[in-house]
C-alpha positions in Angstrom: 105.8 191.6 76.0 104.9 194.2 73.1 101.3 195.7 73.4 99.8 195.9 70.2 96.5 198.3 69.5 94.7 196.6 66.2 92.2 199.2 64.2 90.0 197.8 62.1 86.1 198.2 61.7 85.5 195.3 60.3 85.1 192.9 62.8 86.0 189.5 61.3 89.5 191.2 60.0 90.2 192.8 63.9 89.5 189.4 65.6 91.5 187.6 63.1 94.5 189.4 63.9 93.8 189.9 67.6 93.7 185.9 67.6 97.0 185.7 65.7 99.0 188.1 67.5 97.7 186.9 71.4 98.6 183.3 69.7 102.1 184.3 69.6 102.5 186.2 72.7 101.4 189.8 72.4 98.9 191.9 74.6 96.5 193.0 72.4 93.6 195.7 72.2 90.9 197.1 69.9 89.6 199.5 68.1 87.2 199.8 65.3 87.3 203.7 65.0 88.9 206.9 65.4 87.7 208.0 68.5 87.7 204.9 69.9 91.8 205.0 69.4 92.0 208.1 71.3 89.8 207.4 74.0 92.6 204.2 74.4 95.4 206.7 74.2 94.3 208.7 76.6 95.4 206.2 79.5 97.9 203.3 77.2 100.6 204.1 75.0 101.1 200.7 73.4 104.2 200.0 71.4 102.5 199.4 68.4 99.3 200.2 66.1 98.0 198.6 62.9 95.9 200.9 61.7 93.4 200.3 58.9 92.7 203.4 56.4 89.5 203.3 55.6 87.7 204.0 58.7 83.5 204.9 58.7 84.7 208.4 60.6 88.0 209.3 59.8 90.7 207.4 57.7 93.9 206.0 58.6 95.8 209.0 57.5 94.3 211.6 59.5 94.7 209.1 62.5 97.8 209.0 62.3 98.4 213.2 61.8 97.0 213.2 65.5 98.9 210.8 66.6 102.3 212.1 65.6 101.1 215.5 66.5 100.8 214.4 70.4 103.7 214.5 72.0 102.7 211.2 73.8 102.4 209.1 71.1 104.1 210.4 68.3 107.1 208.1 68.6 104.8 205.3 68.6 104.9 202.7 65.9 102.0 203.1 63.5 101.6 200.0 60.6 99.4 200.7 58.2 96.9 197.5 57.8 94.4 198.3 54.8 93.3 196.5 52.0 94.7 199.4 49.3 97.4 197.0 47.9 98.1 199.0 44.2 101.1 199.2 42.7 102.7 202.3 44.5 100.5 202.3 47.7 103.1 201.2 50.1 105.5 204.5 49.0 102.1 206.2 49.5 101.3 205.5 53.2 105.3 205.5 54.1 105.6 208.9 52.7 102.3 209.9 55.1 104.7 208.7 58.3 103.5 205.6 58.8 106.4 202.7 60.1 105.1 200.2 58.0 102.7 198.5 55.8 100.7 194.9 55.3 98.1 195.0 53.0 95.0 192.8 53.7 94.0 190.0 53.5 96.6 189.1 55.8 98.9 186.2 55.7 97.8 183.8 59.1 101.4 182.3 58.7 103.2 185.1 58.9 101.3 187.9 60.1 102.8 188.1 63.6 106.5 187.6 62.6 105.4 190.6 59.5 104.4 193.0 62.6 107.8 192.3 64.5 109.4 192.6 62.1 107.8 196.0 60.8 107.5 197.2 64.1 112.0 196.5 65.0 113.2 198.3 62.2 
């Protein structure tokens, strides 16, 4: 079973996915901030994070520098999962390391198979 941590601060987008992903099989945790990722860290190393960018303390990005900067976690999977869905904003948070990228709102149909997916390759 693939553990998945889903960061999001907005609550109603978090339990939406949680609800999806658990549906289809996952163990799933949360997060709605950047401290509250690396307290998690500290003692789980899940196989996957969504990640939204545009967090109240810290965005997405500089999550994710910290993340790839332990050497605990830096080969951990890391989707992007925002609601920045221009022309040329994938490319963006690719070329900032992240694995992958889903923009919001997300797709209830295909959200779950969109994370394996993102989270094989």
């Amino acid at each position: 079973m693939r553990e998945i941590l889903v960061v999001d601060d907005n609550a109603i987008n978090r339990q939406l996915a949680v609800y999806l992903l658990k549906r289809s099989g996952y163990m799933v945790h949360e997060a709605e901030s950047g401290p509250q990722v690396f307290e998690f860290l500290r003692n789980h190393k899940p196989d996957v994070i969504l990640l939204d960018i545009q967090l109240p303390d810290m965005d997405g990005v500089e999550i994710l520098k910290r993340i790839r900067k332990d050497g605990l976690t830096k080969d951990v999977k890391v989707i992007a999962l925002t609601a920045h869905s221009m022309y040329g904003d994938k490319e963006k948070f690719e070329a900032a390391g992240f694995d992958g990228y889903l923009s919001k709102p997300i797709e209830p149909k295909s959200f779950a198979k969109q994370v394996l997916e993102l989270s094989s390759s």
